[in-house]
ZARODREN-508810 format. One record per residue (C-alpha): residue in one letter; x, y, z. Coordinates in steps of 0.2 Angstrom, whole numbers. Layout:
N
 residuo    xx    yy    zz
       a     X     Y     Z
...
//
This chain:
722
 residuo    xx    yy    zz
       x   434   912   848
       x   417   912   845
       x   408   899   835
       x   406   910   820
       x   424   914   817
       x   424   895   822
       x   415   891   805
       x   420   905   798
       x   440   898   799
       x   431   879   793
       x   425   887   778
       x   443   896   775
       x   451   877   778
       x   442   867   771
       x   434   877   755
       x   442   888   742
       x   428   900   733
       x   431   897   715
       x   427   915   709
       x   441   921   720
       x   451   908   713
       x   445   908   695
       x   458   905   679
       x   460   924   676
       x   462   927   693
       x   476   915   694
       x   483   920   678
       x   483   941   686
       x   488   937   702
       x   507   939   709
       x   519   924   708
       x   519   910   721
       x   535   906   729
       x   533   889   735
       x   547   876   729
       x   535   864   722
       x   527   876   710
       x   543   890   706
       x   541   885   687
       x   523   888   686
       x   522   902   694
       x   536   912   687
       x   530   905   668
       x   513   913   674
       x   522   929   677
       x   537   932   668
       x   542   949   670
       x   540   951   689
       x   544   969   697
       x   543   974   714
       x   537   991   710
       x   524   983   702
       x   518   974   717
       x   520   991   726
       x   507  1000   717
       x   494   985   717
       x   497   984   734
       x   494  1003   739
       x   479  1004   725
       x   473   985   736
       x   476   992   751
       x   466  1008   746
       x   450   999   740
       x   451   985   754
       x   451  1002   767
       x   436  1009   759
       x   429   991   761
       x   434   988   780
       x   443   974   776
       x   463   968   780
       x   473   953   775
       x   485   956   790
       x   484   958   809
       x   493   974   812
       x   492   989   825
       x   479   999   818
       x   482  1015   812
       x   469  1027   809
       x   469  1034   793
       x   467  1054   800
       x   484  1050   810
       x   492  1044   793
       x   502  1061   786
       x   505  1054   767
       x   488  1042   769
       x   492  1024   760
       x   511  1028   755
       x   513  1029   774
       x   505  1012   776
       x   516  1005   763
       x   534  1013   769
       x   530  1007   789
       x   525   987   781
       x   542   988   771
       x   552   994   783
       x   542   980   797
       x   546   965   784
       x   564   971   780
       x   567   969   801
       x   558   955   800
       x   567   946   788
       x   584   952   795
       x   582   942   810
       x   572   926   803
       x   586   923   787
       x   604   925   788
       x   614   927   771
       x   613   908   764
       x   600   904   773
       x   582   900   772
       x   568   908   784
       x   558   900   793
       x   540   902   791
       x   530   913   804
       x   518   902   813
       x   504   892   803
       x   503   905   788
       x   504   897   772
       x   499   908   757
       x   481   905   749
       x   485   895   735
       x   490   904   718
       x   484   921   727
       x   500   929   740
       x   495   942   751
       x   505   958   750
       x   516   951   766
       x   523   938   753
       x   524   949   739
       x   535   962   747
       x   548   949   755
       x   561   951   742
       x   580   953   746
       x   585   972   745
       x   599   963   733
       x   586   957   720
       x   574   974   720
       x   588   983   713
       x   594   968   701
       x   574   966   697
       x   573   986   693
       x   587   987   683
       x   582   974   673
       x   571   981   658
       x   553   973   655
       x   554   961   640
       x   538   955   633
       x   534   934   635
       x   526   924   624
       x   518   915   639
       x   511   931   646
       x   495   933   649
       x   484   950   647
       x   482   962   660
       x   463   961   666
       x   465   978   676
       x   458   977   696
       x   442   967   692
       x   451   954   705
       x   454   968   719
       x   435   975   715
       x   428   958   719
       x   437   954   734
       x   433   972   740
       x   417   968   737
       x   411   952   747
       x   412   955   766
       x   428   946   775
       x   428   944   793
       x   441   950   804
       x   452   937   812
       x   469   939   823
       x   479   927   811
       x   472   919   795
       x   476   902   791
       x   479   898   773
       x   478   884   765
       x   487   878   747
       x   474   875   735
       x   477   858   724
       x   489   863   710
       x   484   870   695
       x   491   864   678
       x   502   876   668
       x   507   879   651
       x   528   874   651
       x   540   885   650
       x   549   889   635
       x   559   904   638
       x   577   903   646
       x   578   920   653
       x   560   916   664
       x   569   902   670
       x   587   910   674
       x   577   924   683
       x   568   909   696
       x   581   916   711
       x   573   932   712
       x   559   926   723
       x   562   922   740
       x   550   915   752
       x   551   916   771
       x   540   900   773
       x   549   891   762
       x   570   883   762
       x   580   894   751
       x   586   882   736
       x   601   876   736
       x   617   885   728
       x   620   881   710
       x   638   878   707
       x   648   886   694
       x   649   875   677
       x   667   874   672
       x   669   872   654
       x   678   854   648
       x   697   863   647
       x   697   865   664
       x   685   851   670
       x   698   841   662
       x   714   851   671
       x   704   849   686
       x   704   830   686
       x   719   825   680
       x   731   835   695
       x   719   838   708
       x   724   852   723
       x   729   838   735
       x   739   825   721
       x   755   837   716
       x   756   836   696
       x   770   820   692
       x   782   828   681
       x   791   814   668
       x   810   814   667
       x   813   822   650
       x   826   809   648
       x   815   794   649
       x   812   785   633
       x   827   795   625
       x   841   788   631
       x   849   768   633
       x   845   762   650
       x   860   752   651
       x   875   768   645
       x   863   781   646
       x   869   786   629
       x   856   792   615
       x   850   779   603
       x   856   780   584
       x   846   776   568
       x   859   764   561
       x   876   755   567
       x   878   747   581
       x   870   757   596
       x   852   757   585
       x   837   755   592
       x   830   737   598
       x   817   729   611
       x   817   711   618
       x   802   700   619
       x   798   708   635
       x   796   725   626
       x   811   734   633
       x   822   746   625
       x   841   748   622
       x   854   750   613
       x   858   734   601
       x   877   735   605
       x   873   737   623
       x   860   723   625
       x   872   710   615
       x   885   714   626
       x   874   713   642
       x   868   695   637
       x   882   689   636
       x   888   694   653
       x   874   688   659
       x   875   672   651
       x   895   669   659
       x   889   675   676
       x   875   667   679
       x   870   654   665
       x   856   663   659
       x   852   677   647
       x   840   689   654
       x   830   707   651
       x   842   717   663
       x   825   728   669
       x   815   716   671
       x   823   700   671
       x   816   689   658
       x   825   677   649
       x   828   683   633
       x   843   677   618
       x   847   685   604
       x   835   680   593
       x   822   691   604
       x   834   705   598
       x   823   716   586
       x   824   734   577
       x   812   744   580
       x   808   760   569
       x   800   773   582
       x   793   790   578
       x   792   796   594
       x   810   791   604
       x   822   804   599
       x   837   798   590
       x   853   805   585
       x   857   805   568
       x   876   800   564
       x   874   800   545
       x   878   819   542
       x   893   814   558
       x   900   800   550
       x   899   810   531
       x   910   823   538
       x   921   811   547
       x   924   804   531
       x   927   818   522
       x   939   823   532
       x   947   808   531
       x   948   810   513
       x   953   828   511
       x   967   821   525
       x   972   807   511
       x   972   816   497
       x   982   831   507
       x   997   817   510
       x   995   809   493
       x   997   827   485
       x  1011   831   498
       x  1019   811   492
       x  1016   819   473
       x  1027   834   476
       x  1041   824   485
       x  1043   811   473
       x  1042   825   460
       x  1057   836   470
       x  1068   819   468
       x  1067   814   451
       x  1071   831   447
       x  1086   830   458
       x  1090   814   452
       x  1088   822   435
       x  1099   835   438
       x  1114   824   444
       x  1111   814   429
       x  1114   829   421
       x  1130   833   431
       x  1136   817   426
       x  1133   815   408
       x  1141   834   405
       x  1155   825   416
       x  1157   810   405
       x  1158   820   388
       x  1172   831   395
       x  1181   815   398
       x  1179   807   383
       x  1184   825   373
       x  1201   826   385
       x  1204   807   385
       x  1203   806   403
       x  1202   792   414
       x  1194   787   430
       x  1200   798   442
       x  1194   813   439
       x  1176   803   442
       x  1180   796   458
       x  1187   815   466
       x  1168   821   468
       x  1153   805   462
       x  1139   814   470
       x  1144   832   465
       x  1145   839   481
       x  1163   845   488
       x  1155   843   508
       x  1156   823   508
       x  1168   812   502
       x  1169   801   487
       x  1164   784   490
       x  1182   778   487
       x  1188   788   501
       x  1176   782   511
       x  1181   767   526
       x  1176   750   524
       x  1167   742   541
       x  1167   725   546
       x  1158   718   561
       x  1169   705   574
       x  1163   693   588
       x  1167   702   605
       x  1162   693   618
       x  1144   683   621
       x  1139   682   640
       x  1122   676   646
       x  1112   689   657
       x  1099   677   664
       x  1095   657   662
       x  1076   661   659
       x  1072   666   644
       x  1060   683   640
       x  1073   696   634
       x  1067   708   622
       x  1073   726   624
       x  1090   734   625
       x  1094   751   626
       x  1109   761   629
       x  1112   777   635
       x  1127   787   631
       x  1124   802   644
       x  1121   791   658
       x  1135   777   649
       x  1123   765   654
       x  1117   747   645
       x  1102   741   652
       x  1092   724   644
       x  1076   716   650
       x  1076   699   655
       x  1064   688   666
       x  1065   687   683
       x  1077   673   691
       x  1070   674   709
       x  1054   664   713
       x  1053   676   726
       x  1049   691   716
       x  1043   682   700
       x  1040   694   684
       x  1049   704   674
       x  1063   718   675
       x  1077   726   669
       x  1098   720   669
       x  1109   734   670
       x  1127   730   660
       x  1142   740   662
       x  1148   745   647
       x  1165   743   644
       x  1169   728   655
       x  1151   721   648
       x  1149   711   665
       x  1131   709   669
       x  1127   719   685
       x  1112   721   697
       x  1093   718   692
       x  1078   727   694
       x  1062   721   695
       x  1050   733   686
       x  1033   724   683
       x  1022   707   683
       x  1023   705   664
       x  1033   706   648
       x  1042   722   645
       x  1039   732   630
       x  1048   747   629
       x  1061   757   640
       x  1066   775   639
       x  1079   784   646
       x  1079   803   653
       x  1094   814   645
       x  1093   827   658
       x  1089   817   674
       x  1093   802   681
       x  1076   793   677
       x  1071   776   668
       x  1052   772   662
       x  1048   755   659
       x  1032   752   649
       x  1026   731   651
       x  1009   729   644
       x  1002   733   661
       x   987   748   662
       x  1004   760   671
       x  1019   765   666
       x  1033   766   680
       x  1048   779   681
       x  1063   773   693
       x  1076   783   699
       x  1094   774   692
       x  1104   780   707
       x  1092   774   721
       x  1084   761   709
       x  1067   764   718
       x  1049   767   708
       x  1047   786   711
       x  1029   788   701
       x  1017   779   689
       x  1005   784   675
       x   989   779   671
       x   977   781   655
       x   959   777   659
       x   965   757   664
       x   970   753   645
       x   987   743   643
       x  1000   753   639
       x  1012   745   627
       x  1025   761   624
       x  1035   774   632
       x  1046   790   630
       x  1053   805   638
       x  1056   823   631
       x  1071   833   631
       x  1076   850   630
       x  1062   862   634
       x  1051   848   640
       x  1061   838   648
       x  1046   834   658
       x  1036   827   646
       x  1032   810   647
       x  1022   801   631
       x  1013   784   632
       x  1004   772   620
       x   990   761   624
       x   985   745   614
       x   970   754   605
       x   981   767   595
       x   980   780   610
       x   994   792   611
       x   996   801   631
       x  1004   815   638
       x  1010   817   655
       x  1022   828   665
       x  1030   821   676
       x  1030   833   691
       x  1011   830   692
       x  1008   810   691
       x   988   812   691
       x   984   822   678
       x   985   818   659
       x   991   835   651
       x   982   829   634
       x   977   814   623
       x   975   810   607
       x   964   792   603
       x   965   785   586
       x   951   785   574
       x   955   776   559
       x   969   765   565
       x   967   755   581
       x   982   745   579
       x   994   746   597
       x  1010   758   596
       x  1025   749   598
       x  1037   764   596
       x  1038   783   603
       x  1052   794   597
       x  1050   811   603
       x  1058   825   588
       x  1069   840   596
       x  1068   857   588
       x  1076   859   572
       x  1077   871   556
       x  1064   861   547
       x  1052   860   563
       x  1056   874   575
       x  1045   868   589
       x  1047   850   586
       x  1038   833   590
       x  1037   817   591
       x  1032   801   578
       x  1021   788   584
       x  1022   771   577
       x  1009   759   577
       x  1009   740   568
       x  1001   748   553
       x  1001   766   552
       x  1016   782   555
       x  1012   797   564
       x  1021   812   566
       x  1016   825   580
       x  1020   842   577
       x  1020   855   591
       x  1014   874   581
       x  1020   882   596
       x  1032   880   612
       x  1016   876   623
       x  1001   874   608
       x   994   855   605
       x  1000   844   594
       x   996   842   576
       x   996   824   572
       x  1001   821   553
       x   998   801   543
       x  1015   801   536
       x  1018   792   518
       x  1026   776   521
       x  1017   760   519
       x  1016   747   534
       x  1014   738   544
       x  1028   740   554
       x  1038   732   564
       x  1050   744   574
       x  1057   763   575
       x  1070   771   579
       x  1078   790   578
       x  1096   797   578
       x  1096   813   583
       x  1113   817   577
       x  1110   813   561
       x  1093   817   561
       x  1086   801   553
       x  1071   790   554
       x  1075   771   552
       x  1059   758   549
       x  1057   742   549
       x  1043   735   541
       x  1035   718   535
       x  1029   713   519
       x  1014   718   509
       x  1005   715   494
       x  1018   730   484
       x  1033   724   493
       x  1037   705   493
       x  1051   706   506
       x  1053   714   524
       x  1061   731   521
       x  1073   742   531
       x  1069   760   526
       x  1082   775   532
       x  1073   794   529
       x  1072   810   536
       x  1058   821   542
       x  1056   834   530
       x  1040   847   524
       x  1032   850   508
       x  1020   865   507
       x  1017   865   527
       x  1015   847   527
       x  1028   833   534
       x  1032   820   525
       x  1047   807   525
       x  1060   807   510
       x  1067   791   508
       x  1086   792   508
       x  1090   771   507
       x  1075   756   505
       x  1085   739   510
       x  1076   724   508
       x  1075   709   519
       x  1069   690   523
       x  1052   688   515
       x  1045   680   532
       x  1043   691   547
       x  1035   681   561
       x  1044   688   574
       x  1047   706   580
       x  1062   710   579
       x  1073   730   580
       x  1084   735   568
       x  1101   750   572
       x  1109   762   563
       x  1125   766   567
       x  1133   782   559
       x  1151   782   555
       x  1160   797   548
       x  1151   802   533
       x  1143   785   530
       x  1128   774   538
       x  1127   758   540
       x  1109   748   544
       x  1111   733   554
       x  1098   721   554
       x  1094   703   557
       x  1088   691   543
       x  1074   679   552
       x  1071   665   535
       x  1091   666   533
       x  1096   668   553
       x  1110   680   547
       x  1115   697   554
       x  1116   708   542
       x  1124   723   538
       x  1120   736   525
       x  1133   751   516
       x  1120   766   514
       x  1133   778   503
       x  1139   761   494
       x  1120   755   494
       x  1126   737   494
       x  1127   724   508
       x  1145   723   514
       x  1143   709   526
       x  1132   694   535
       x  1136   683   549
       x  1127   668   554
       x  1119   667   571
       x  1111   650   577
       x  1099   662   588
       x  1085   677   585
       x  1092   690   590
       x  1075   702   595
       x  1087   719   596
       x  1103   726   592
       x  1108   744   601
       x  1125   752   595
       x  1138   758   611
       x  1148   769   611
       x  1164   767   621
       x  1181   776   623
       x  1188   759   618
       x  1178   759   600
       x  1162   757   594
       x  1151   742   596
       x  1134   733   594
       x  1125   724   605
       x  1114   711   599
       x  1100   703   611
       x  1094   687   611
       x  1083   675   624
       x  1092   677   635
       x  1109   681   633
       x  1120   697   626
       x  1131   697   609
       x  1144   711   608
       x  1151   715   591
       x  1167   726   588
       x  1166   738   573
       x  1182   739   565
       x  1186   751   552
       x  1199   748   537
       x  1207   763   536
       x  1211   763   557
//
């Protein structure tokens, strides 16, 4: 290189001539695409179109021919060779700089720049100006020209004219060099700013991507479950339920919401009740989550709005209005009955004054009143009835231990079995002594259970005994083999009584538990429970079963459940429906049960109450008032007036007669009561309690016997007319 081009290429570096680089030709000249000053120049020129640049270029490119003068080092082309002149020029640069920046810049990223070029500061040669993504021509020509504040006039091609003017030197490669930065105006439109990407320089890194802004919705979404943390999904139960039952918590009563010290939640019957297991275990009450001692003063209610609660209010309104509409269905059903009697005993009254004034008219005497006293030609007068009296038979003593308490008898089997307690140390507990009945010798034992036995049942059909003893079973032994063939259970619960079916349910076994629960098993499958009833007003024990057969009044039958203070009679609607139970109209509590199929009566034993000062013995039968059963009274005989032992009363039917038999506990006299006499015909002192009287039935006579600690009375009934 010579020494000219040498200087020449100095003056180029080191010096910038101001007129090329005045303000207006700044302010008129294309945009520059270096990073540091993308703002400026874009403000400069806002509405930057690569058609425009075309046309200065070719109208530049025209002038600076005319002149002798290039901007870049090319093949030259001679402009007689050129078939469309400038336009020629223009297509053969585009089409040169699209190759070129196709092999310099992938997609995403930035070209490098070629050599030492750099753009003349503030003035890019048409090299710069045309290197624009194919992309961004077509996004910049559809994009309509908008007018900018920060726009400046056009000055025309006085800059073109002057550079065409002065004399430039031809060099291989020219060097440029960035002027010091000019101060700009800032930019206050958006749109100049948004449109910033549109210019792309080879020389120069491409900027980095913008991400997308999210809006604060999903910005928010995006945090709180991120792709690699799967979402943690609550358990819809937690915080609505007791941790200690699981069950919901209620607004009021006993399983309402409360928290300890700790701030845990339960149930408050469930908390009180795990302190104090807590405290008999281990000595010390604590939270059961996270154990913290805690005592019952930490106990508080809480009143929360957002743990959901079940409402028992509307529950328990219901409940007891159907409790009601219950009470006020047997009070109404009482009514009726007591109306249908006094009208009765209003008719007879009736008979018998008409009776009386034919007698006195005729003169008559007592013995037309005797033939017929009730009216009725079916019974026989009361006259005509037998006298019975009761005489010491034998007393034998079944067992030296005392613990008797339950004697039955049954005439199909002609079997007498009494409970007693065990004699063997062996085998201690409880089981039964079977008696033979005409001899009355005491035979061989069978032991049945580990406690005291409260009820025994015998099967009509089969040759089966169920033993109920307070134990959570009830056992059924075969009386030929004498061996347990099944038990029964009922959710663990003590089971205090017992009773087997006949006829078509001969298989049906009912038990009752100490909470007022009535069961029903068959007794081909052991397992199952075929259904239940479980109390809900009374949750006294029952002490007696008696199931009902078929009759004309109930035509499928039942059975009555007795419990210490309440009467319930089970009526089946169908041969195979459920049970309808029924709160029968007799006033407790009670003491004992017991039914006579034959003669189709009820007799109960009952203690004292506030309306009634003495123990009573009451003899009814089942009978129905406007669908609903009720018992009418036939005989009300009253007692002692202290009852502190449980103790079973008989009825014995004789002829066309029955006599009640009961024991007297503040007197210590059997007793024996005259139901068509309604008087007392005879007591006999006994020097021990007798706890239950069973009538047997012999083909030597009728007899009763009496059970007491531990041994056996037998009493001979004796008639007057035998």
């Amino acid at each position: 290189m010579s020494d000219t081009e040498s200087d020449g290429d100095a003056e180029v570096e080191g010096v910038v001539d101001p007129d090329i680089f005045s303000s207006d030709s700044r302010e008129s000249d294309q945009p520059v695409v270096r990073r540091q000053n993308w703002q400026r120049i874009m403000t400069q020129n806002p509405d930057f179109d690569p058609d425009y640049v075309l046309r200065e270029m070719e109208d530049a490119y025209n002038s600076d021919e005319a002149g002798g003068v290039r901007y870049i080092e090319m093949p030259y082309i001679d402009p007689e060779e050129e078939g469309e002149g400038a336009r020629g020029v223009v297509a053969q640069i585009r089409q040169e700089l699209m190759l070129l920046a196709g092999e310099l810049a992938e997609p995403g990223e930035s070209p490098e720049p070629v050599g030492d070029q750099q753009p003349i500061g503030g003035v890019p040669g048409p090299l710069e100006a045309l290197q624009l993504p194919l992309e961004n021509q077509v996004e910049a020509q559809q994009q309509p020209d908008q007018p900018n504040e920060n726009q400046e006039p056009d000055l025309g091609e006085e800059p073109h004219a002057q550079l065409a003017e002065q004399p430039q030197p031809r060099v291989p490669a020219v060097v440029l060099v960035d002027p010091p930065p000019v101060p700009s105006p800032p930019s206050t439109s958006r749109r100049n700013q948004a449109e910033e990407p549109g210019v792309i320089s080879l020389d120069t890194p491409s900027p980095p991507k913008k991400r997308k802004r999210l809006s604060a919705a999903a910005d928010k979404s995006l945090k709180k479950s991120p792709e690699g943390k799967p979402k943690i999904v609550e358990d819809e139960d937690d915080g609505l339920t007791c941790p200690i039952c699981l069950d919901s918590w209620e607004m009021s009563g006993e399983h309402r919401l409360v928290s300890l010290r700790c701030g845990h939640l339960f149930g408050e019957s469930c908390i009180r009740r795990w302190l104090n297991e807590s405290q008999r275990q281990s000595s010390v009450k604590v939270c059961p989550q996270c154990k913290t001692k805690a005592t019952f003063r930490d106990i508080r209610h809480l009143y929360a709005k957002r743990i959901q609660m079940l409402d028992t209010d509307i529950r328990e309104q219901l409940e007891a209005e159907r409790r009601r509409t219950q009470t006020l269905t047997t009070e109404l059903a009482t009514a009726k009955l007591a109306q249908t009697l006094t009208a009765e005993k209003l008719m007879l009254l009736q008979k018998d004054y008409e009776r009386l004034k034919e007698l006195v008219r005729a003169g008559g005497g007592r013995g037309a009143f005797g033939g017929d006293a009730d009216g009725s030609g079916g019974q026989k007068g009361i006259h005509q009835l037998a006298t019975h009296r009761l005489y010491m038979e034998k007393n034998f003593e079944i067992t030296r231990e005392p613990g008797c308490r339950v004697l039955l008898y049954s005439a199909k089997h002609s079997m007498l079995v009494a409970s007693q307690k065990s004699a063997q140390n062996l085998f201690p507990g409880y089981g039964v002594r079977f008696i033979d009945p005409p001899s009355f010798k005491p035979l061989h034992f069978l032991h049945t259970s580990a406690l005291l036995v409260r009820d025994i049942a015998f099967s009509e059909s089969q040759h089966l005994l169920t033993v109920a003893s307070r134990e959570p079973k009830i056992k059924i032994f075969d009386t030929r083999t004498r061996l347990c063939s099944s038990m029964f259970t009922a959710h663990d619960k003590m089971l205090w009584s017992c009773a087997l079916d006949r006829n078509e349910r001969e298989h049906f076994l009912y038990g009752g538990d100490l909470r007022g629960g009535v069961y029903i098993y068959d007794l081909r499958f052991p397992e199952n429970i075929l259904c239940e009833f479980q109390a809900e007003e009374n949750f006294s024990p029952v002490i007696h079963i008696v199931p009902v057969p078929p009759n004309k009044t109930f035509t499928s039958g039942g059975f009555l459940v007795c419990q210490l203070t309440a009467l319930t009679f089970y009526e089946y609607a169908s041969a195979n429906d459920t049970a309808v139970p029924t709160r029968l109209n007799v006033e407790g509590p009670f003491l004992s049960m017991q039914y006579d199929a034959v003669q189709d009566t009820v007799l109960i034993s009952a203690r004292s109450n506030p309306t009634s000062p003495n123990s009573r013995f009451i003899l009814c039968r089942l009978d129905k008032i406007d669908g609903t059963p009720v018992l009418k009274v036939k005989a009300t005989i009253y007692g002692s007036k202290a009852t502190p032992i449980m103790t079973r009363p008989t009825q014995l039917g004789v002829e066309d007669n029955t006599l009640v038999v009961g024991y007297l506990q503040d007197s210590k006299q059997l007793m024996m009561h005259d139901v068509r006499r309604e008087e007392r015909v005879q007591t006999m002192p006994v020097n021990e309690v007798i706890y239950d009287i069973c009538p047997v039935a012999t083909q030597a006579g009728s007899y009763l016997a009496a059970l007491t600690d531990n041994k056996c009375r037998v009493y001979k009934v004796n008639s007057s007319k035998r």
